[in-house]
N, CA, C and O atoms as a printed pandas DataFrame, in Angstrom:
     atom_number atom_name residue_name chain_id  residue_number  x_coord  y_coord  z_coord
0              1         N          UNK        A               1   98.988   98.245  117.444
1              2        CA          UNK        A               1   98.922   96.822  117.120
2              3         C          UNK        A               1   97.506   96.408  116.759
3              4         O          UNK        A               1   96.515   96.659  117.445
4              5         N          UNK        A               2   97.517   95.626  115.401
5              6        CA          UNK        A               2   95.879   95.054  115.160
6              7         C          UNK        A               2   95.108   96.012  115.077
7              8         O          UNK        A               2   94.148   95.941  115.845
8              9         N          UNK        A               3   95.162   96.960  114.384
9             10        CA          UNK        A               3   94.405   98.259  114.035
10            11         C          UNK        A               3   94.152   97.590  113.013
11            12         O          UNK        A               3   94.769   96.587  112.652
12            13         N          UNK        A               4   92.799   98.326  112.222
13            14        CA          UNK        A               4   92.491   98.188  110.959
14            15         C          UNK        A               4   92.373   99.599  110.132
15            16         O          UNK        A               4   91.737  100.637  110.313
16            17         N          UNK        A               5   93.372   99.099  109.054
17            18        CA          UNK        A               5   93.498  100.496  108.549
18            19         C          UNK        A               5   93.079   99.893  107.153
19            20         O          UNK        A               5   93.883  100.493  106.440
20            21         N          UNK        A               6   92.401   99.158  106.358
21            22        CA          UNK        A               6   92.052   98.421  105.077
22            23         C          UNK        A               6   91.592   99.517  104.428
23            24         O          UNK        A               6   90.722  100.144  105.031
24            25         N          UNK        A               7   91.974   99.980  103.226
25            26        CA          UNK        A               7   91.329  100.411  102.120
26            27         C          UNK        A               7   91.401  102.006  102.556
27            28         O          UNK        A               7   90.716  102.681  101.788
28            29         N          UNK        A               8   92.090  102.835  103.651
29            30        CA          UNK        A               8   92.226  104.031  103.641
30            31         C          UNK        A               8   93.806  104.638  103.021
31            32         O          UNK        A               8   94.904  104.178  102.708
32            33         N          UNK        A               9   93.112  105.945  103.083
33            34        CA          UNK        A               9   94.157  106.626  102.520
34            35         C          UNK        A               9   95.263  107.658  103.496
35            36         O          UNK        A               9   95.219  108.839  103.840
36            37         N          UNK        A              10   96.224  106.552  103.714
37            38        CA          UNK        A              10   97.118  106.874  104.694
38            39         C          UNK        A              10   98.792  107.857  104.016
39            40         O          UNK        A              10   99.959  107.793  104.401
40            41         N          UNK        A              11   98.127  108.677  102.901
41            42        CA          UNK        A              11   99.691  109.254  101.594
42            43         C          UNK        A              11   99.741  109.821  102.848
43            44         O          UNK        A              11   98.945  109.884  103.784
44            45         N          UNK        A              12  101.359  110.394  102.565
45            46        CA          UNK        A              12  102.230  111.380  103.036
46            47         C          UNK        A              12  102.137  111.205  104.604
47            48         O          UNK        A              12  102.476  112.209  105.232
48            49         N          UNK        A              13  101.716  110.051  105.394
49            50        CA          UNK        A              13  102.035  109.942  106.769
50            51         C          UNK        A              13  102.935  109.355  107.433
51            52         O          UNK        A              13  103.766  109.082  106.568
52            53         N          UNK        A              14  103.366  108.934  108.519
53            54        CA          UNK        A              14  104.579  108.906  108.803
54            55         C          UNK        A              14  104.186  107.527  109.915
55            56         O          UNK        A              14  103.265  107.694  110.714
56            57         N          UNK        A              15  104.872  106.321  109.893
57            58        CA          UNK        A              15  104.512  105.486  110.511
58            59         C          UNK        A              15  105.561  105.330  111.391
59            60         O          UNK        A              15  105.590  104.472  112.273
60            61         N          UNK        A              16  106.540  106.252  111.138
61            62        CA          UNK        A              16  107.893  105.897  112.146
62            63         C          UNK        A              16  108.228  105.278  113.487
63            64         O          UNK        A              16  107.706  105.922  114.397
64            65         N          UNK        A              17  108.912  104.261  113.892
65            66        CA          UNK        A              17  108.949  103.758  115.438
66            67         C          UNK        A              17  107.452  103.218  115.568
67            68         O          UNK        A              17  107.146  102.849  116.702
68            69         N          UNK        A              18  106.473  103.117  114.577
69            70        CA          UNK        A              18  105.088  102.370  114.693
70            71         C          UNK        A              18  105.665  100.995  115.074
71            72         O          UNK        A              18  106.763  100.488  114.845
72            73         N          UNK        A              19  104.480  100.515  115.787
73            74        CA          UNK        A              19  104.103   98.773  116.104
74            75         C          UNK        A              19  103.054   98.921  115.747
75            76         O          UNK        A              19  102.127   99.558  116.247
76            77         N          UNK        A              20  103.147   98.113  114.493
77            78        CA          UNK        A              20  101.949   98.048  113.453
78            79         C          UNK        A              20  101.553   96.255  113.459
79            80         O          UNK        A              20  100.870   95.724  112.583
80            81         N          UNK        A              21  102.164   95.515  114.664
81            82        CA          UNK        A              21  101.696   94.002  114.394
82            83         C          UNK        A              21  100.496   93.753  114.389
83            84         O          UNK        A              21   99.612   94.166  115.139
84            85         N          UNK        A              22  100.424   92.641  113.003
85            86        CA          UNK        A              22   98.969   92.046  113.189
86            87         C          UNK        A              22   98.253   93.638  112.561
87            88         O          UNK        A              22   97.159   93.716  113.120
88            89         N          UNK        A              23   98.340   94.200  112.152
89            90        CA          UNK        A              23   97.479   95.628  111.471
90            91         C          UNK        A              23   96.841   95.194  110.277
91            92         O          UNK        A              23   97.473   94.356  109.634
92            93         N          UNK        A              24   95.953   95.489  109.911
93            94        CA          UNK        A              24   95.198   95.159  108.486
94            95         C          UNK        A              24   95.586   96.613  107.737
95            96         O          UNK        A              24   95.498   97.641  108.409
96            97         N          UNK        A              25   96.063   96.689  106.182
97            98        CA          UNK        A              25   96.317   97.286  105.834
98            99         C          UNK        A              25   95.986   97.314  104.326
99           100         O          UNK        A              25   96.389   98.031  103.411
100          101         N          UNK        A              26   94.932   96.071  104.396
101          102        CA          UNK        A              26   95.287   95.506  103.457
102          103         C          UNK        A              26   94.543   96.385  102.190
103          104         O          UNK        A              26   93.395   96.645  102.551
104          105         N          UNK        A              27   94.808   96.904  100.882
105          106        CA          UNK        A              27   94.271   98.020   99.739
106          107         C          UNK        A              27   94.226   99.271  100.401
107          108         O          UNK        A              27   93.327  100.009   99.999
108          109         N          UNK        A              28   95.052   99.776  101.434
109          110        CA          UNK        A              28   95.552  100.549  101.958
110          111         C          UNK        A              28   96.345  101.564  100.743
111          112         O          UNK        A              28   97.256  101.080  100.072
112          113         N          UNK        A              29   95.790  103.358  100.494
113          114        CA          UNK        A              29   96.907  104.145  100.171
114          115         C          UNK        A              29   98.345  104.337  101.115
115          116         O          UNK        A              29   98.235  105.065  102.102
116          117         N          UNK        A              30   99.272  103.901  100.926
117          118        CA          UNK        A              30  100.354  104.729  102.150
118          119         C          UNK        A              30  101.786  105.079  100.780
119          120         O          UNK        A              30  102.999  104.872  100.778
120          121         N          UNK        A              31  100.928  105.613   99.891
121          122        CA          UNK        A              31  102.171  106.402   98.791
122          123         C          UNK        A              31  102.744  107.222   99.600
123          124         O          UNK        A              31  102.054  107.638  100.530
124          125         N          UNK        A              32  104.310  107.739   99.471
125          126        CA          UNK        A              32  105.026  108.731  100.119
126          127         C          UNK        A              32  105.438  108.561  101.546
127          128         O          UNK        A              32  106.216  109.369  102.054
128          129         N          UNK        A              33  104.849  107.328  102.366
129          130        CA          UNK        A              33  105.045  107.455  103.960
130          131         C          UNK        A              33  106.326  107.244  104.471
131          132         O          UNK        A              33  107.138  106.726  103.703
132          133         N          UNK        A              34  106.698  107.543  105.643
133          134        CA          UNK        A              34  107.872  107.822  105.984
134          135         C          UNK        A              34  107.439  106.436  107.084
135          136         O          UNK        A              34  106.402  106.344  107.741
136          137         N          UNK        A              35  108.804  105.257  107.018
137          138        CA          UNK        A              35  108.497  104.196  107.627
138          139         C          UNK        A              35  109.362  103.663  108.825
139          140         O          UNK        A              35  109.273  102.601  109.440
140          141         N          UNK        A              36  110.323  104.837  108.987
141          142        CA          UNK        A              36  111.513  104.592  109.331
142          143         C          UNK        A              36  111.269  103.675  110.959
143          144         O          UNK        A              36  110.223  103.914  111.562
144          145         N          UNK        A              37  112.171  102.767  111.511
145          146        CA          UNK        A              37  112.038  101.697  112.413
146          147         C          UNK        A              37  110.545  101.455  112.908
147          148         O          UNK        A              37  110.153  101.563  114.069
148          149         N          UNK        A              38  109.686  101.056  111.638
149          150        CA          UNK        A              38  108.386  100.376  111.834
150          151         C          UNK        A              38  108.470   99.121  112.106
151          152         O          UNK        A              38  109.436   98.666  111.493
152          153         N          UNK        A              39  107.816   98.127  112.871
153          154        CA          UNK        A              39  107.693   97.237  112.746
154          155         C          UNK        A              39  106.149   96.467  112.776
155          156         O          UNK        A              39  105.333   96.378  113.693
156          157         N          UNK        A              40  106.107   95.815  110.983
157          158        CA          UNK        A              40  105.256   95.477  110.406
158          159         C          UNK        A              40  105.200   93.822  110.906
159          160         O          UNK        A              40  105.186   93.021  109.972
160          161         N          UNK        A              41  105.180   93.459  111.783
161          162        CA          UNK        A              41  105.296   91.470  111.817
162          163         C          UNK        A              41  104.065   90.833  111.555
163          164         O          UNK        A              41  103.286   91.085  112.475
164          165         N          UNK        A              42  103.712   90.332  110.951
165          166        CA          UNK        A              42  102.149   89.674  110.443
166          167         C          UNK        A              42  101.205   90.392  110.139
167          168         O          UNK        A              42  100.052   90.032  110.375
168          169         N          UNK        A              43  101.505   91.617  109.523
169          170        CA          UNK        A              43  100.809   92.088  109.278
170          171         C          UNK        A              43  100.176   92.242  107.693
171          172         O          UNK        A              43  100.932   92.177  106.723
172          173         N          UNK        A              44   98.550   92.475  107.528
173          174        CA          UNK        A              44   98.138   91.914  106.237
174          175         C          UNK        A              44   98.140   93.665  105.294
175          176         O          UNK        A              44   97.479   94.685  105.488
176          177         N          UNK        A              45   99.344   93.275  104.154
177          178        CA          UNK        A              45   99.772   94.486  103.627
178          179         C          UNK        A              45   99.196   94.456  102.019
179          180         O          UNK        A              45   99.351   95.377  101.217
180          181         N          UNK        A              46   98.511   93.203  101.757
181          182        CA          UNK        A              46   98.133   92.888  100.613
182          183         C          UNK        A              46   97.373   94.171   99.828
183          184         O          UNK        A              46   96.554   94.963  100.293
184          185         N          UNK        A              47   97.916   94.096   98.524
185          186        CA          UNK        A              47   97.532   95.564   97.702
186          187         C          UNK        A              47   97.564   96.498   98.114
187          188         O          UNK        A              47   96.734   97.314   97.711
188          189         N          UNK        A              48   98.934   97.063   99.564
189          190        CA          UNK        A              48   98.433   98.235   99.929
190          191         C          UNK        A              48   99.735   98.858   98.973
191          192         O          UNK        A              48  100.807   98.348   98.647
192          193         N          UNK        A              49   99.257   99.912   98.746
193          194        CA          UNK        A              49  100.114  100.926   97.922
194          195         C          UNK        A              49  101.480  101.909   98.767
195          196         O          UNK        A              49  101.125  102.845   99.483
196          197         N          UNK        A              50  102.546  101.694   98.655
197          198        CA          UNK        A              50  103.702  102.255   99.163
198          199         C          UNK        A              50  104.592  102.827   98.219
199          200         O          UNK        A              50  105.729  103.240   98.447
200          201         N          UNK        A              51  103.982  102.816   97.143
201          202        CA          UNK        A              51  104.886  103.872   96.252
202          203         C          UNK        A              51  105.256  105.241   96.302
203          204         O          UNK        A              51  104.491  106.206   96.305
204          205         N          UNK        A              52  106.797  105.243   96.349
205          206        CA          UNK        A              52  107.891  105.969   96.833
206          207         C          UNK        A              52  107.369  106.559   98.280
207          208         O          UNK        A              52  106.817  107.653   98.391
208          209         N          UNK        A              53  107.624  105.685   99.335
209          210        CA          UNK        A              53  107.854  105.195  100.902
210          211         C          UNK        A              53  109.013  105.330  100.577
211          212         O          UNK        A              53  109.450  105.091   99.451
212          213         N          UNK        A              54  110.127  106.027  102.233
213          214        CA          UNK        A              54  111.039  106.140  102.518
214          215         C          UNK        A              54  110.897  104.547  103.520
215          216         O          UNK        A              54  110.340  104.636  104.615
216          217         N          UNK        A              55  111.236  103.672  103.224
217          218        CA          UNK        A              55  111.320  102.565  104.194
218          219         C          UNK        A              55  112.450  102.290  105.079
219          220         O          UNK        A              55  113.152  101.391  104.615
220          221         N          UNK        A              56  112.881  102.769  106.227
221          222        CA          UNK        A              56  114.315  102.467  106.237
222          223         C          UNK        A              56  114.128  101.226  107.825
223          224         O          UNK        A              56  113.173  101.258  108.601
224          225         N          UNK        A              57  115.270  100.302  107.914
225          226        CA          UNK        A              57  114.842   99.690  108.944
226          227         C          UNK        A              57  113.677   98.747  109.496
227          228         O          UNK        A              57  113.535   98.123  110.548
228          229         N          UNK        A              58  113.098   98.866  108.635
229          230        CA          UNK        A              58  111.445   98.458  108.831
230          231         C          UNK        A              58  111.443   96.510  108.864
231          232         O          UNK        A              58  111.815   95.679  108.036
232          233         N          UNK        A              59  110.852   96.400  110.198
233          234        CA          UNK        A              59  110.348   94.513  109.838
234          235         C          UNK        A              59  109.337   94.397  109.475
235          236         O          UNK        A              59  108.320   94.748  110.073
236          237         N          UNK        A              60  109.444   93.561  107.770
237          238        CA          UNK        A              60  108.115   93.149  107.430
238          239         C          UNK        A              60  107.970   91.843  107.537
239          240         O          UNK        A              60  107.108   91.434  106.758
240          241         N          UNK        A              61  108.521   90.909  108.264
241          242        CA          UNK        A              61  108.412   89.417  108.509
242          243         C          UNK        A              61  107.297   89.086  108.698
243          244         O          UNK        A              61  106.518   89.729  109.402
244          245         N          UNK        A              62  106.990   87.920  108.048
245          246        CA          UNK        A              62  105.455   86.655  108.517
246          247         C          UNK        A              62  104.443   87.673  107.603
247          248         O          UNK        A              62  103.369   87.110  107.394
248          249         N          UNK        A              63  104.528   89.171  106.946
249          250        CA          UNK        A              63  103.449   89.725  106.627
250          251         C          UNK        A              63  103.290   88.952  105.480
251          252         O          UNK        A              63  103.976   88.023  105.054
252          253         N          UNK        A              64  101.843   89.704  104.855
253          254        CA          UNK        A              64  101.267   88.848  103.430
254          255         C          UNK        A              64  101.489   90.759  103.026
255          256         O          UNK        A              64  101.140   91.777  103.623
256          257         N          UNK        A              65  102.136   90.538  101.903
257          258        CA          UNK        A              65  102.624   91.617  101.132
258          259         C          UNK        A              65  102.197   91.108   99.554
259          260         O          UNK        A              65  102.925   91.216   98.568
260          261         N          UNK        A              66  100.691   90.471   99.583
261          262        CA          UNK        A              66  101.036   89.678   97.842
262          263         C          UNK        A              66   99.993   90.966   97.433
263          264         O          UNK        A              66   99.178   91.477   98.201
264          265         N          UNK        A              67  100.243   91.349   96.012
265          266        CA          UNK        A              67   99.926   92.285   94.938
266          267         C          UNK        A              67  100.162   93.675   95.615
267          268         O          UNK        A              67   99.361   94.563   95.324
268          269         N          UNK        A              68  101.239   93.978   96.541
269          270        CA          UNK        A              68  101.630   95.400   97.486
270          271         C          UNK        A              68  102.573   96.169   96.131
271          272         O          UNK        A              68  103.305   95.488   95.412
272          273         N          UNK        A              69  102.417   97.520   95.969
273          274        CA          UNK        A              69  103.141   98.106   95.443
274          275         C          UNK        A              69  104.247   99.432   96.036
275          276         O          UNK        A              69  103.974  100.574   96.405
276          277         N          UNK        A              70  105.439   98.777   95.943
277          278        CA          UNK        A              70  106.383   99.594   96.301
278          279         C          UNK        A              70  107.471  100.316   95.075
279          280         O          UNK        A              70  108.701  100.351   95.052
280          281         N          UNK        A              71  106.578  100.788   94.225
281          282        CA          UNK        A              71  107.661  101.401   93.153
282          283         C          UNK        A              71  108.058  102.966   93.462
283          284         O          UNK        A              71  107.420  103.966   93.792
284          285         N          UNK        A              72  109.199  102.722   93.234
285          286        CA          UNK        A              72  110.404  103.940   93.335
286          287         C          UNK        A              72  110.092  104.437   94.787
287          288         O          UNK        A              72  109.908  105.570   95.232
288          289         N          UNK        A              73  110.095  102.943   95.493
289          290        CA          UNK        A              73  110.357  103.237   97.007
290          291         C          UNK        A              73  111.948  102.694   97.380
291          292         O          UNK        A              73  112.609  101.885   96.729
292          293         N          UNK        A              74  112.398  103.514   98.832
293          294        CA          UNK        A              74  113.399  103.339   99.262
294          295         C          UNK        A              74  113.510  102.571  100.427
295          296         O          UNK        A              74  113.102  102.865  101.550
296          297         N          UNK        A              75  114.284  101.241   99.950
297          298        CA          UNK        A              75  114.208  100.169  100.940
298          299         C          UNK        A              75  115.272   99.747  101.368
299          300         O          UNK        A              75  115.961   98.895  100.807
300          301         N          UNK        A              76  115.563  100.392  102.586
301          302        CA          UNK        A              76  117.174  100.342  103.373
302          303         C          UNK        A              76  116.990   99.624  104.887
303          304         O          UNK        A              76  116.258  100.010  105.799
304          305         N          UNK        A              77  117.756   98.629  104.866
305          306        CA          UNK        A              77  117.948   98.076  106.172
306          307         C          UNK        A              77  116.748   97.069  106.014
307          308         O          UNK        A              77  117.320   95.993  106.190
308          309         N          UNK        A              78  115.764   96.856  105.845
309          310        CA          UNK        A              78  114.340   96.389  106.082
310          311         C          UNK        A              78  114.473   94.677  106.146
311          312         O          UNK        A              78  115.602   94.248  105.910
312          313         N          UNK        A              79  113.708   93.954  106.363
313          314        CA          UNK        A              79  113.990   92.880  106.596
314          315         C          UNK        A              79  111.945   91.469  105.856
315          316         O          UNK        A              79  110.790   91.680  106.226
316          317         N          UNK        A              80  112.254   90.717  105.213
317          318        CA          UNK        A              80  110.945   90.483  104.896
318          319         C          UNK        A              80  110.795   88.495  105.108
319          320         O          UNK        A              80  110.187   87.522  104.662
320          321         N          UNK        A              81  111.780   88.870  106.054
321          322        CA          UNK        A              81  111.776   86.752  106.510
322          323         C          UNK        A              81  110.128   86.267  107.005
323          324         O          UNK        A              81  109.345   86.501  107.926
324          325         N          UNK        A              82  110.202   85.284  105.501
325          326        CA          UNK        A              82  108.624   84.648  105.951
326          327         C          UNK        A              82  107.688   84.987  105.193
327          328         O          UNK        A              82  106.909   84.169  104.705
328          329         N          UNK        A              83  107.615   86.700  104.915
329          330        CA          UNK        A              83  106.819   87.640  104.144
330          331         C          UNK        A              83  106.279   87.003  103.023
331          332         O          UNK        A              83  106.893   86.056  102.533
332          333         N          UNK        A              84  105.212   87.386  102.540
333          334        CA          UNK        A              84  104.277   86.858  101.493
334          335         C          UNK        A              84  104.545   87.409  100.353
335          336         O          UNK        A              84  103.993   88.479  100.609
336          337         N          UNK        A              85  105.114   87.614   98.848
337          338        CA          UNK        A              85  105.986   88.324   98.243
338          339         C          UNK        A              85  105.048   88.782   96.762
339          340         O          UNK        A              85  104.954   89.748   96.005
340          341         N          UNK        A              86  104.404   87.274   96.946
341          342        CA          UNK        A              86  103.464   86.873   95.540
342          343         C          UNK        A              86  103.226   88.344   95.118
343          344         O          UNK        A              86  102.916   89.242   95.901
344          345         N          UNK        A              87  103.411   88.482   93.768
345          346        CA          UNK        A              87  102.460   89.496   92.840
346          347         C          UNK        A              87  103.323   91.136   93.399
347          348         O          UNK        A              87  103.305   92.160   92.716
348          349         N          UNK        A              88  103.984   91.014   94.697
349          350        CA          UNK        A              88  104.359   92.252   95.030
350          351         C          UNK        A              88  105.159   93.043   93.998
351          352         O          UNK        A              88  106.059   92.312   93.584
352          353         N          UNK        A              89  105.191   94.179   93.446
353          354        CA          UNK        A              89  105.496   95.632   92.303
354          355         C          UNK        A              89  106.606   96.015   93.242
355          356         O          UNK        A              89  106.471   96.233   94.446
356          357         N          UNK        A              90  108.198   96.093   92.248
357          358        CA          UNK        A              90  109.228   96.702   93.207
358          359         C          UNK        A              90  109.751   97.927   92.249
359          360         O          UNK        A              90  110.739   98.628   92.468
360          361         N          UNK        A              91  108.889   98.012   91.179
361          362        CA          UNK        A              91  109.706   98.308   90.009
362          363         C          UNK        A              91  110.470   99.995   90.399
363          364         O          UNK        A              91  109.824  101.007   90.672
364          365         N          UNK        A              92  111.696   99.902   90.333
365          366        CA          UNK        A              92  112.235  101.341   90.262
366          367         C          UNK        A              92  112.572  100.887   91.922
367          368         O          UNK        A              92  113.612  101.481   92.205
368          369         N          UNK        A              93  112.187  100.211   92.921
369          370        CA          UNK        A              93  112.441  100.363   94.151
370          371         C          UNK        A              93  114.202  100.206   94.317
371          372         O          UNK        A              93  114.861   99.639   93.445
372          373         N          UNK        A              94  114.674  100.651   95.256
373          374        CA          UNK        A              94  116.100  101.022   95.790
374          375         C          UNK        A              94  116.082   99.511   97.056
375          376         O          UNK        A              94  115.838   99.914   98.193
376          377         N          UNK        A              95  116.277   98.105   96.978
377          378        CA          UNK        A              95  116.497   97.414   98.026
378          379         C          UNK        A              95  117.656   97.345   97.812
379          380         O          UNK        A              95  118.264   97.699   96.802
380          381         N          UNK        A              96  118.164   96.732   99.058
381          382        CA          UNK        A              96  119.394   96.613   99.831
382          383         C          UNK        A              96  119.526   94.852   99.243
383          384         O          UNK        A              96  118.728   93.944   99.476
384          385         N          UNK        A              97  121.084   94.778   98.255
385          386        CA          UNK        A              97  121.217   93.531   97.718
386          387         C          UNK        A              97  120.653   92.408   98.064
387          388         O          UNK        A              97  120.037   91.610   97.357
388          389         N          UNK        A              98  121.002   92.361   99.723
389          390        CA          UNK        A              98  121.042   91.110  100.361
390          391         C          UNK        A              98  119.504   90.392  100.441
391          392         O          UNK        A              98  119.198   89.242  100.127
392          393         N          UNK        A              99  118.531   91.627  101.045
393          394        CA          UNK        A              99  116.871   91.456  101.009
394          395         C          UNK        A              99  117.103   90.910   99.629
395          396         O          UNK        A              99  117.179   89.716   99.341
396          397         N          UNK        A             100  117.179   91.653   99.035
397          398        CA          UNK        A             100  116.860   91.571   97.115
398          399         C          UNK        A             100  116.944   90.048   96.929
399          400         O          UNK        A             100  115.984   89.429   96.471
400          401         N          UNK        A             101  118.306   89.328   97.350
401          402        CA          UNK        A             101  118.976   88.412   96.805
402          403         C          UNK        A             101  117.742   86.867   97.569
403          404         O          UNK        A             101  117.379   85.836   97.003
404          405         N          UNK        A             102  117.510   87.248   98.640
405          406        CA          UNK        A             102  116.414   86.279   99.965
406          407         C          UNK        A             102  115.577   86.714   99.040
407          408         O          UNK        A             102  116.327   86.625   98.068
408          409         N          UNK        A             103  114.847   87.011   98.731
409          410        CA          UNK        A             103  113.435   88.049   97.724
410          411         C          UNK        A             103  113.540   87.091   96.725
411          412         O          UNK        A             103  112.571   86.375   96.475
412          413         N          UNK        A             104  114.583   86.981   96.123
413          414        CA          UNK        A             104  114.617   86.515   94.899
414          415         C          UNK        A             104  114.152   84.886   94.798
415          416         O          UNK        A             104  113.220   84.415   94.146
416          417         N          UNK        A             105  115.151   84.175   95.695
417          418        CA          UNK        A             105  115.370   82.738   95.737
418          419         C          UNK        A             105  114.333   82.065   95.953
419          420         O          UNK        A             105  114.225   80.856   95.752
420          421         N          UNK        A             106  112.849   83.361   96.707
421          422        CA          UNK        A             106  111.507   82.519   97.117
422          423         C          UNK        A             106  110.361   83.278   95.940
423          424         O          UNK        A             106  109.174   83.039   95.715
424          425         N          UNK        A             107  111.138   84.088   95.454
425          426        CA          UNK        A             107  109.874   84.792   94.367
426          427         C          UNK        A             107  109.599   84.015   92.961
427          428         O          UNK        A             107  110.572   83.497   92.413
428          429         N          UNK        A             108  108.115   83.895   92.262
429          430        CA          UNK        A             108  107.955   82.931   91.014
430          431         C          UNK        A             108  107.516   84.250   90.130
431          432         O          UNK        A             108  107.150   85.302   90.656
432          433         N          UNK        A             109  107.595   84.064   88.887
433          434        CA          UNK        A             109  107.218   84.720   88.329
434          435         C          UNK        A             109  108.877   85.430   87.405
435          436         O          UNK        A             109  110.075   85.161   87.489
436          437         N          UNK        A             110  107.922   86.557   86.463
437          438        CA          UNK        A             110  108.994   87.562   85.975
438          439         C          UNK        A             110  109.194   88.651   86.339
439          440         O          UNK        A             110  108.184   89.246   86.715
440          441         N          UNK        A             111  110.411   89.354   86.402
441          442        CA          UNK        A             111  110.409   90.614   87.210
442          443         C          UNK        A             111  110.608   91.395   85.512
443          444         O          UNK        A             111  111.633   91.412   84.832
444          445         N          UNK        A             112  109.666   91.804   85.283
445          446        CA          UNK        A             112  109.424   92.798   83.983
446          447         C          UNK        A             112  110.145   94.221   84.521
447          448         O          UNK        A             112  111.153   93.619   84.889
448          449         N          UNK        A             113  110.312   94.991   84.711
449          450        CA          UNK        A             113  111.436   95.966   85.410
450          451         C          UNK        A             113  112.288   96.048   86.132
451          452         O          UNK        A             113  112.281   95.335   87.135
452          453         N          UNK        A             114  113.467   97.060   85.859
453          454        CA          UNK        A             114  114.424   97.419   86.491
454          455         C          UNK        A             114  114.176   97.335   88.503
455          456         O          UNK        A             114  113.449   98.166   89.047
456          457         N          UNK        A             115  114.702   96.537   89.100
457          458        CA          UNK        A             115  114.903   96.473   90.909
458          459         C          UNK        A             115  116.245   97.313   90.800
459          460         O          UNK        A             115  116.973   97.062   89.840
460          461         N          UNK        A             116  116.524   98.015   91.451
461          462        CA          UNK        A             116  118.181   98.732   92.186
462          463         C          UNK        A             116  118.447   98.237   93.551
463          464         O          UNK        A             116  117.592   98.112   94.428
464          465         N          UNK        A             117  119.695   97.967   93.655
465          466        CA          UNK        A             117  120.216   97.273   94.785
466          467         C          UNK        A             117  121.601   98.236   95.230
467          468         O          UNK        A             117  122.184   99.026   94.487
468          469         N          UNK        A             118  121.958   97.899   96.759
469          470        CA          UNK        A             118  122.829   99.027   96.881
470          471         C          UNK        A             118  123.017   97.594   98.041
471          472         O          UNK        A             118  122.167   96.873   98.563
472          473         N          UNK        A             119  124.506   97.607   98.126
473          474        CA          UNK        A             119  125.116   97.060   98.916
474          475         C          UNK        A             119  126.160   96.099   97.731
475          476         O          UNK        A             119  127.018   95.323   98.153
C-alpha cells in the first residue's frame, strides 16, 4: 500500500492478490503483468503503460488512470467505479461489455480504434 513505483520498469511482473492502494504508479512500465485479484483503489496510474496485462478481477476504483495505456490487454472481471478514464488507450483491449458500457457513458472524446467486449 502507498508504495511508489513512478516511472519504473515493472514488464513481465506479476502483481497478483497485490494491495496496491494509494500506490504511485504513475509513467510506470507494467507491459505484460499478470494482475490477477489486484486491488488498485486510488491509486495514481496516470501514463503508466499496461499493454497486453492479463488483468483479471482487478479494482481500479477512485484511481486516476488519465493518458494509461492498456492496448491488447485482457480485461476480465475488473471493475473502474470513480476511476479517472481521461486520455486512457484501450485500443485492441478485450473488456468485459458491462465495464465497457459504465466506461463509455463517462468517457469524452473519440475512440479512434477497435475496443472488444465479451459478455
Amino acid at each position: 500500500r502507498g508504495q511508489n513505483f513512478s516511472g519504473q520498469d515493472l514488464s513481465g511482473t506479476s502483481f497478483a492478490g497485490a494491495d496496491m492502494r494509494g500506490a504511485d504508479f504513475h509513467g510506470a512500465n507494467l507491459e505484460g503483468t499478470i494482475l490477477t485479484k489486484a486491488y488498485f483503489l486510488q491509486a495514481n496510474l496516470g501514463g503508466a503503460n499496461f499493454a497486453q496485462a492479463f488483468s483479471d478481477r482487478v479494482t481500479f476504483d477512485k484511481s486516476d488512470l488519465t493518458n494509461a495505456i492498456f492496448t491488447y490487454s485482457l480485461l476480465t472481471s475488473n471493475t473502474f467505479y470513480g476511476a479517472n478514464i481521461e486520455g486512457t488507450y484501450f485500443s485492441g483491449a478485450l473488456v468485459d461489455a458491462y465495464q465497457a458500457m459504465l466506461m463509455c457513458k463517462r468517457a469524452s472524446g473519440k475512440i479512434p480504434y477497435q475496443v472488444y467486449t465479451q459478455g
